[in-house]
GUDOBA-531331 format. One record per residue (C-alpha): residue in three letters; x, y, z. Coordinates in steps of 0.1 Angstrom, whole numbers, plus 5000, padded with zeros to 4 digits. Each point is the difference from the previous one (the first is absolute). Last residue first. Layout:
N
<site 'ala' <X Y Z>>
...
This chain:
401
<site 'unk' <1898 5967 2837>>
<site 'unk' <4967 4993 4996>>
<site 'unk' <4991 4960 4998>>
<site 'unk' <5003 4965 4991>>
<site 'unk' <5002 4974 5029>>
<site 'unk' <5015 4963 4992>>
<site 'unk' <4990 4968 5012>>
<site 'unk' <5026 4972 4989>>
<site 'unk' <4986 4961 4998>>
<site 'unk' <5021 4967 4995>>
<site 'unk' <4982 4965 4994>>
<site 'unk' <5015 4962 5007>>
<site 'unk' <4983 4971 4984>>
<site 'unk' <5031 4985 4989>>
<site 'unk' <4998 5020 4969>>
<site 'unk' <4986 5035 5008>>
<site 'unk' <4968 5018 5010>>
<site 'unk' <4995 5034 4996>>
<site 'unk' <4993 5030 5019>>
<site 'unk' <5001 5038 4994>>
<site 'unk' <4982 5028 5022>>
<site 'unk' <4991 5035 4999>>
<site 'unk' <4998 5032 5020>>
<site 'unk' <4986 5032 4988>>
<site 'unk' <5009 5030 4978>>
<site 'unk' <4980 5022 4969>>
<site 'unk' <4978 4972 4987>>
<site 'unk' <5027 5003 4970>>
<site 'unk' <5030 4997 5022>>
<site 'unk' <4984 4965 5018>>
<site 'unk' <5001 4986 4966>>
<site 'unk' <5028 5009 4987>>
<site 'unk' <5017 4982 5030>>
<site 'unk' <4976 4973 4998>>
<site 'unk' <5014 4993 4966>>
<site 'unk' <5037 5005 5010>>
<site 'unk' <4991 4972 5025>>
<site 'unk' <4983 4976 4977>>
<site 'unk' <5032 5011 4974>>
<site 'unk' <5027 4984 5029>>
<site 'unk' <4980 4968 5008>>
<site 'unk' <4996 4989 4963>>
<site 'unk' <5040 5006 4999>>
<site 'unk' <5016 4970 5014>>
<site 'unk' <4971 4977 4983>>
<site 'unk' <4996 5010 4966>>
<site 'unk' <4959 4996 5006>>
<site 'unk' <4977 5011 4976>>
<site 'unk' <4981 5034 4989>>
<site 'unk' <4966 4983 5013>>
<site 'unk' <5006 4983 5031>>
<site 'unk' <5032 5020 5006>>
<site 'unk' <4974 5032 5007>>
<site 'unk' <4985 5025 4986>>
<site 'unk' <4989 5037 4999>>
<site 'unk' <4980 4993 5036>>
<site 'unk' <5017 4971 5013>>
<site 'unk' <4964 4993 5030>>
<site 'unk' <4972 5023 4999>>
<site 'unk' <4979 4969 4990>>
<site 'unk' <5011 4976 5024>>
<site 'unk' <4989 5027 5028>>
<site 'unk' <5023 4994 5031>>
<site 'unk' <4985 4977 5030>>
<site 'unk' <5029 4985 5010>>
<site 'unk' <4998 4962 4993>>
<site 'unk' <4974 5005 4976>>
<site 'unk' <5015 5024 4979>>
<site 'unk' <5037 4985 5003>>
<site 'unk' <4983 4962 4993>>
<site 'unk' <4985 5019 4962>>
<site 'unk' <5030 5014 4991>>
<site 'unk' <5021 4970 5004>>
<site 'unk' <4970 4979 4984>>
<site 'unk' <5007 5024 4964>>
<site 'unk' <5033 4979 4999>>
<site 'unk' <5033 5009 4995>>
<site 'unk' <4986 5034 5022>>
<site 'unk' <5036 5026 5008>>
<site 'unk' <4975 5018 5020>>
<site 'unk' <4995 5036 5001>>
<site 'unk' <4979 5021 5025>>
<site 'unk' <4987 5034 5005>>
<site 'unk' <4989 5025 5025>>
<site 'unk' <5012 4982 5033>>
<site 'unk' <4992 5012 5033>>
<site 'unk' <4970 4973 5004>>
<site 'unk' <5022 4976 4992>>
<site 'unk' <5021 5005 5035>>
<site 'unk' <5025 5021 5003>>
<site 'unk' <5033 4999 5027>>
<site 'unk' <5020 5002 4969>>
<site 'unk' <5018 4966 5014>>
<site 'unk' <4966 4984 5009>>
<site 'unk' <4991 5010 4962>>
<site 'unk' <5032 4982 4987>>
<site 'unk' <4987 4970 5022>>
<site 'unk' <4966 5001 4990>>
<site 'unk' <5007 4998 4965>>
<site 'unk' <5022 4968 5001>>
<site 'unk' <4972 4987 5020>>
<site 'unk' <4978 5002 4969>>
<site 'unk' <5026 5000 4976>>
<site 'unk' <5008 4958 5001>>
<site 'unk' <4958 4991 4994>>
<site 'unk' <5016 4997 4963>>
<site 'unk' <5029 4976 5011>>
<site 'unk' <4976 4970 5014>>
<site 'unk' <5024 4974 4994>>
<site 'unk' <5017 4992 5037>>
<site 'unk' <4982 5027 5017>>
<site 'unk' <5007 5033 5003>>
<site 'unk' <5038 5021 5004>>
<site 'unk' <4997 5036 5008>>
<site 'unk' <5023 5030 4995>>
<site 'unk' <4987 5039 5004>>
<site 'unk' <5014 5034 4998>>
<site 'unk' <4991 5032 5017>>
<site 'unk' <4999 5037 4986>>
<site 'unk' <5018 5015 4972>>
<site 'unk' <4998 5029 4994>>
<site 'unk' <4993 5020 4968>>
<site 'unk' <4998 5039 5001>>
<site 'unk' <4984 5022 4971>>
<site 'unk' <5006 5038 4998>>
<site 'unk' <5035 4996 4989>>
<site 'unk' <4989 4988 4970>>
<site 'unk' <5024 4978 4977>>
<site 'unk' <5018 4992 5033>>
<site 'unk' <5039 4997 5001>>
<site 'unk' <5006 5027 5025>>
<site 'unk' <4969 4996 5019>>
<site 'unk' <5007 4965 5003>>
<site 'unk' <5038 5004 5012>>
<site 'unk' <4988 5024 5032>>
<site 'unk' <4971 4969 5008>>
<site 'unk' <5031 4974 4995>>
<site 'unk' <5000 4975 4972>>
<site 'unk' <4981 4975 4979>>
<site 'unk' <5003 4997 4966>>
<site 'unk' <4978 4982 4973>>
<site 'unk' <5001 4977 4968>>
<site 'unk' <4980 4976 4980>>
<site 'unk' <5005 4975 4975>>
<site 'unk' <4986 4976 4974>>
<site 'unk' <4991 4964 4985>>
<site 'unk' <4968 4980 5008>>
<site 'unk' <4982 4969 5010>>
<site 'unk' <4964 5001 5004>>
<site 'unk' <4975 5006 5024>>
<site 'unk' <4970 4981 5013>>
<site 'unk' <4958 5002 4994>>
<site 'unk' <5001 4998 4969>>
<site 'unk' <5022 4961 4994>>
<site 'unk' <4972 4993 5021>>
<site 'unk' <5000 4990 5041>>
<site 'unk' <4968 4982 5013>>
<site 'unk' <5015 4961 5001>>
<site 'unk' <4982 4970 4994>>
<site 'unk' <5027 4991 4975>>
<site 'unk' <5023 5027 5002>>
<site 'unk' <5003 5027 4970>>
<site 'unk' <4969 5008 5009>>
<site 'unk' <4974 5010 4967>>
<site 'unk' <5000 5033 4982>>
<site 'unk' <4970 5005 4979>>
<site 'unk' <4979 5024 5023>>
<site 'unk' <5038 5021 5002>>
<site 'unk' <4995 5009 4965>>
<site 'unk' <4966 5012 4998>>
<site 'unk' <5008 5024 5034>>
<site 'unk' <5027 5010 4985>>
<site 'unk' <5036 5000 5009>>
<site 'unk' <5030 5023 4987>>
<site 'unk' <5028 4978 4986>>
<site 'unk' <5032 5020 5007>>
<site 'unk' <5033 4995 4976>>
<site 'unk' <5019 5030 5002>>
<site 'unk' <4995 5025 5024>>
<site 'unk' <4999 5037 4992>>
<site 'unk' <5005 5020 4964>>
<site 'unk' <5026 4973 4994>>
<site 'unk' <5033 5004 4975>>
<site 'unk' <5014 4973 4982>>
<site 'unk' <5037 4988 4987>>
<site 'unk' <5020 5031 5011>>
<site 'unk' <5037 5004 4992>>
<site 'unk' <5032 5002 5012>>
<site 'unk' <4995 4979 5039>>
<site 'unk' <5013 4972 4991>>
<site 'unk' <4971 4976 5009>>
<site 'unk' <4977 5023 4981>>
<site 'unk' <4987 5032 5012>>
<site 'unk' <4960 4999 5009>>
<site 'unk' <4986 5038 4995>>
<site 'unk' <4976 5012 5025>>
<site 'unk' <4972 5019 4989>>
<site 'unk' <4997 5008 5028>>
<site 'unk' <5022 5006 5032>>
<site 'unk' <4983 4983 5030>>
<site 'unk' <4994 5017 5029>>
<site 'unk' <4972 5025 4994>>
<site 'unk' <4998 4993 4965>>
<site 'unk' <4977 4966 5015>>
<site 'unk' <4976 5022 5015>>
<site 'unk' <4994 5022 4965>>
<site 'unk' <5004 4971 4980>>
<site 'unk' <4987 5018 4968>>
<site 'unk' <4965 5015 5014>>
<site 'unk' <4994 4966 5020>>
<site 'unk' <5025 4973 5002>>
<site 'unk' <5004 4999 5040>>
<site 'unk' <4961 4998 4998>>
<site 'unk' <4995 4971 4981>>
<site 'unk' <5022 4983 5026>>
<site 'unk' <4973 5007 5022>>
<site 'unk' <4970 4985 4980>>
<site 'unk' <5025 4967 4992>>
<site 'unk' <5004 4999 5039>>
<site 'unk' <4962 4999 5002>>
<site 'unk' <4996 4976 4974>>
<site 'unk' <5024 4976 5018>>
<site 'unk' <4986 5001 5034>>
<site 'unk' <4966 4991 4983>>
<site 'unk' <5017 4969 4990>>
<site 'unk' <5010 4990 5030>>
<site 'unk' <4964 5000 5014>>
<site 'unk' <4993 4984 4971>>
<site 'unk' <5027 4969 5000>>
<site 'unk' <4982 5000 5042>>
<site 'unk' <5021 5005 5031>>
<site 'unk' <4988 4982 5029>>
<site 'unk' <5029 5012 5023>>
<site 'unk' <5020 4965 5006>>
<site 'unk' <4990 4988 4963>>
<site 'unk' <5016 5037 4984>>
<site 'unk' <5027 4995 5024>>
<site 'unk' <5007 4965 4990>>
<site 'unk' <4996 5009 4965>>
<site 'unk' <5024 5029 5000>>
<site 'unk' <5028 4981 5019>>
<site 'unk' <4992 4971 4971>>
<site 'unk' <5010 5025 4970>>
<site 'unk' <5037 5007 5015>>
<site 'unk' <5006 4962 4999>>
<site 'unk' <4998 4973 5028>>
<site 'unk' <5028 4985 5020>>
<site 'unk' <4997 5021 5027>>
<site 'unk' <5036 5001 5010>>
<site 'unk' <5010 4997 4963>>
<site 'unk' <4979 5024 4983>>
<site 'unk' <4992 4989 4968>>
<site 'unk' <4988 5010 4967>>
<site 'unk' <5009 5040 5002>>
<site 'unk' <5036 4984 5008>>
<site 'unk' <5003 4979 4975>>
<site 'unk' <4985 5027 4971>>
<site 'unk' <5027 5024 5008>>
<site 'unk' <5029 4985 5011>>
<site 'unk' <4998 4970 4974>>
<site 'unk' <5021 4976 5022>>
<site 'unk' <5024 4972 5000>>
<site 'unk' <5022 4970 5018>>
<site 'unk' <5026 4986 4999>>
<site 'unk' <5017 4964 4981>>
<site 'unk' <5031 4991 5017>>
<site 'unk' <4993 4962 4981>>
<site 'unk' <4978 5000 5027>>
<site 'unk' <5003 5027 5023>>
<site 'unk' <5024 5007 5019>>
<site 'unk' <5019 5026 4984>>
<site 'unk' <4969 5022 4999>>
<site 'unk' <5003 5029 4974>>
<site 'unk' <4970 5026 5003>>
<site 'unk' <4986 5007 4970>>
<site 'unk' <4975 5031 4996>>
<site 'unk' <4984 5014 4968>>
<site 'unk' <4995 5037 5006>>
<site 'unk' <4968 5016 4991>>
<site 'unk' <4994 5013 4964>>
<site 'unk' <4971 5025 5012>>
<site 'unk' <4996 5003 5038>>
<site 'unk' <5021 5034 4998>>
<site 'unk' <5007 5015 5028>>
<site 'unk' <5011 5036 5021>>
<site 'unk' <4995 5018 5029>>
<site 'unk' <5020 5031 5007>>
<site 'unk' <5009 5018 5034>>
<site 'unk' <5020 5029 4998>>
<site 'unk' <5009 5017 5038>>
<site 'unk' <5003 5025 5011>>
<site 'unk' <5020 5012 5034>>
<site 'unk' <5021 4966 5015>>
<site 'unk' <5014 4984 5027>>
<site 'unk' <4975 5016 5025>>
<site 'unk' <4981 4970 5011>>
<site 'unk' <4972 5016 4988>>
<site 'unk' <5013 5006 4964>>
<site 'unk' <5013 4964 5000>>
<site 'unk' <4968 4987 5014>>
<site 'unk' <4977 5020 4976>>
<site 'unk' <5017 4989 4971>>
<site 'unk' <5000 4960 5012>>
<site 'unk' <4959 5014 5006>>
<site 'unk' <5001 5004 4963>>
<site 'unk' <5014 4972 4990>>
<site 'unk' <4978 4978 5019>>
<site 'unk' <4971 5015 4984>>
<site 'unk' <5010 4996 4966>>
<site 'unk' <5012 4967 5010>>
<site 'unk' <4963 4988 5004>>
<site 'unk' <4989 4985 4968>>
<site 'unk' <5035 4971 5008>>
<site 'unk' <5020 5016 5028>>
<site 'unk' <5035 5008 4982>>
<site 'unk' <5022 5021 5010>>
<site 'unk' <5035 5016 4985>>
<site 'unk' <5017 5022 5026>>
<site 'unk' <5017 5028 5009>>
<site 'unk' <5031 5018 4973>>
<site 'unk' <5006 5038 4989>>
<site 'unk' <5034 5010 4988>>
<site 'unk' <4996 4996 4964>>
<site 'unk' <4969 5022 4997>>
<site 'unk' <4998 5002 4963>>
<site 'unk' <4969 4981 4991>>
<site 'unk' <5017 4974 4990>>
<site 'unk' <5017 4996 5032>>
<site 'unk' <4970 5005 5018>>
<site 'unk' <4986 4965 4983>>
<site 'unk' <5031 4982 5000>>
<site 'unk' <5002 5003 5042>>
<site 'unk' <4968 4993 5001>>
<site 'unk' <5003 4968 4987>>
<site 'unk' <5034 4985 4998>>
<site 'unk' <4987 4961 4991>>
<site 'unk' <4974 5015 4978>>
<site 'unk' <5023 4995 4969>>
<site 'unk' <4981 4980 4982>>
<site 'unk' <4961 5006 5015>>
<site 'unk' <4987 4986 5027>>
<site 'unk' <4960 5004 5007>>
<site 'unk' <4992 5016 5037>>
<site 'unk' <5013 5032 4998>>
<site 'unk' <5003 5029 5027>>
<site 'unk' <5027 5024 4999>>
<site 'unk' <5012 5022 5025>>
<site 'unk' <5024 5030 5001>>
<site 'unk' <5019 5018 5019>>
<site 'unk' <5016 5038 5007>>
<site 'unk' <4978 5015 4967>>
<site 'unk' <5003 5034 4991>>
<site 'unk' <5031 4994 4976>>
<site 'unk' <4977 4986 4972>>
<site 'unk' <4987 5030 4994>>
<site 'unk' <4964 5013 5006>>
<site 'unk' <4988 5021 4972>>
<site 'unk' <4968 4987 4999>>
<site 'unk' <5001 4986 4962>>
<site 'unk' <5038 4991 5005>>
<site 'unk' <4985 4978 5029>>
<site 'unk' <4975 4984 4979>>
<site 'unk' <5027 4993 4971>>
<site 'unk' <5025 4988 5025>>
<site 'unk' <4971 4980 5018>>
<site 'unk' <4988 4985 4966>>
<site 'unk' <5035 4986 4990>>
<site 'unk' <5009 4982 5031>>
<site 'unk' <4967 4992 5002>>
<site 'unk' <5002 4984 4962>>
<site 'unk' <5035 4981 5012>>
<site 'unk' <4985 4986 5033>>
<site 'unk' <4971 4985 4979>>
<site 'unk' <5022 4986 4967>>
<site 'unk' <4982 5013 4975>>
<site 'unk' <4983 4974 4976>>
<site 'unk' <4968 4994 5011>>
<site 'unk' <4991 5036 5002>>
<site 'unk' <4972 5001 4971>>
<site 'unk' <4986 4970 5013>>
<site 'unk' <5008 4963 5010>>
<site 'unk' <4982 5007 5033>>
<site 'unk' <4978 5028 5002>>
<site 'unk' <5014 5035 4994>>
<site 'unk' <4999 5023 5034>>
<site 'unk' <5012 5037 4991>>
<site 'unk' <5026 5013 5011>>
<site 'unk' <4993 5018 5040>>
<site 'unk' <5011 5028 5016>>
<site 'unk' <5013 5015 5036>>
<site 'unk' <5011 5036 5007>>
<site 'unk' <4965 5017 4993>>
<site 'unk' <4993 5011 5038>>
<site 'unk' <5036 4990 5019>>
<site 'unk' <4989 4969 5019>>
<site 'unk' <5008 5011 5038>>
<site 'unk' <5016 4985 5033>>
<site 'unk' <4996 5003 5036>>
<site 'unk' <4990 4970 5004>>
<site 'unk' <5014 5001 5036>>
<site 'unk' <5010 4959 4999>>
């Protein structure tokens, strides 16, 4: 791949994340992007008739999710635009947008809209018929909270990949812990003087619409449901394991929401841009699979990878964001690579806002983004791990136009 391909500065966004069972519970996930991305695009001025593809990136079925992207654009008003539906688990934010990047690159298309939606809350219920069973009896699942409980090729739950890596690296309940009060710190920032980081992609207040879309039932001055940690309050947290380290404190939690950006040519980003002034590239992508259960080391090599690919090393890089389940991912990255734990997801991360799965990814990235703009350019990197313990990474260079 070239790579020759931009982020239009201010042409992505982000709903607010509401945990689990929340104020977005009941809006169908492909439906409420649908219905943000017309309302963010109107708010650009970009009409739905600039887009040559599309991708969307869900991990939770919905009804109707069968014709995925497809539905989405159409209900957006670009009828004649079609690509795929993926799904990678925390990582198919990622994997959408290098499928964007790959279509652009192979020259089949010019921008591209890629949007990342799910909702955890209210999870499908799952039969599957089996004829030859007994009595033709088949079999079930809770999508959701099955599949956060076991992983079938490692036969452990999402929990023991964090407590292997936390026994492998030495990792103490308080070294987690202090993890957590740091990323509390920085998400205090994002909601300083009103929200003034958040506002910068993310449209508040933001009014939740019913399921029908004719009225609103709530409206959020940021993200709904977050539990800061204290210092008093974590002391009284014991493992969830039995002689494990990890607290119900020191991982994320389950959430609802959506996020949004486009990719396109260096001529088309100017064009589209919010600011001229700023460019957005994108650099070098990474995949890695880790051990059998040890997903939160998964990054680390993911990372070096998408580096390799920018022809960087972590010395090069100005910020970092981690998709972090568990305050051990960030704490393996740092000592695997040498990278300050503490100047790690500045303004937030999913460890603290929550974890929607396709999107988490997607808002990390328009994070660092906003980031990089407001130390006035640099290069950054995204990584997080994934069911299956598989990671993506994306390095991406902000800078004059």
């Amino acid at each position: 791949m070239s790579l020759n391909l931009e982020i239009p500065y201010g042409s992505y966004w982000s709903t607010p994340f509401a945990r689990w069972q929340g104020a977005l519970a009941h809006l169908n996930s492909i439906e409420f992007a649908a219905h943000t991305a017309k309302a963010e695009l109107d708010k650009r001025d970009i009409p739905a008739d600039t887009f040559d593809y599309g991708v969307l990136g869900f991990s939770v079925p919905q009804h109707h999710s069968f014709y995925g992207l497809p539905w989405l654009m159409g209900m957006i008003g670009a009828d004649d635009v079609g690509g795929p539906t993926l799904a990678q688990a925390c990582a198919t934010s990622v994997r959408c947008m290098l499928a964007a990047t790959q279509e652009i690159d192979s020259g089949m298309a010019e921008t591209v809209l890629v949007v990342t939606a799910d909702r955890t809350s209210n999870g499908p219920h799952i039969y599957y018929p089996n004829p030859t069973g007994p009595g033709g009896t088949g079999g079930h699942e809770d999508w959701v909270l099955d599949n956060f409980s076991n992983d079938p090729h490692a036969k452990v739950a999402m929990i023991d990949t964090g407590e292997n890596v936390a026994r492998k690296y030495q990792i103490t309940t308080e070294a987690q812990h202090e993890v957590v009060l740091r990323r509390s710190e920085q998400y205090r920032d994002a909601r300083a003087d009103d929200n003034a980081f958040l506002k910068r992609y993310m449209t508040l207040p933001f009014d939740v619409p019913d399921a029908r879309y004719r009225r609103t039932t709530a409206t959020l001055d940021g993200d709904d449901g977050i539990r800061l940690s204290t210092e008093e309050g974590l002391a009284k947290l014991k493992p969830v394991k039995p002689e494990g380290t990890v607290t119900f404190g020191g991982q994320t939690h389950p959430a609802d929401g959506n996020a949004a950006m486009i990719v396109t040519t260096p001529d088309k980003a100017a064009e589209l841009s919010q600011d001229p002034k700023i460019k957005i590239r994108i650099r070098g992508f990474g995949l890695s699979r880790t051990d059998k259960a040890y997903m939160p080391q998964a990054p680390v090599p993911a990372a070096r990878k998408a580096l390799d690919q920018a022809e960087m090393s972590i010395d090069d890089i100005d910020a970092v964001k981690t998709h972090n389940p568990f305050a051990v991912n960030d704490i393996v990255f740092a000592t695997e690579t040498g990278y300050d734990v503490n100047k790690m997801n500045n303004y937030g991360c999913s460890l603290i806002w929550g974890h929607p799965q396709g999107p988490t990814g997607l808002r990390s990235i328009i994070e660092l983004i906003e980031e990089l703009t407001l130390k006035g350019g640099g290069s950054g990197l995204f990584t997080g791990c994934a069911a299956g313990d598989t990671a993506m990474s994306v390095v991406v260079t902000v800078s004059d136009a």
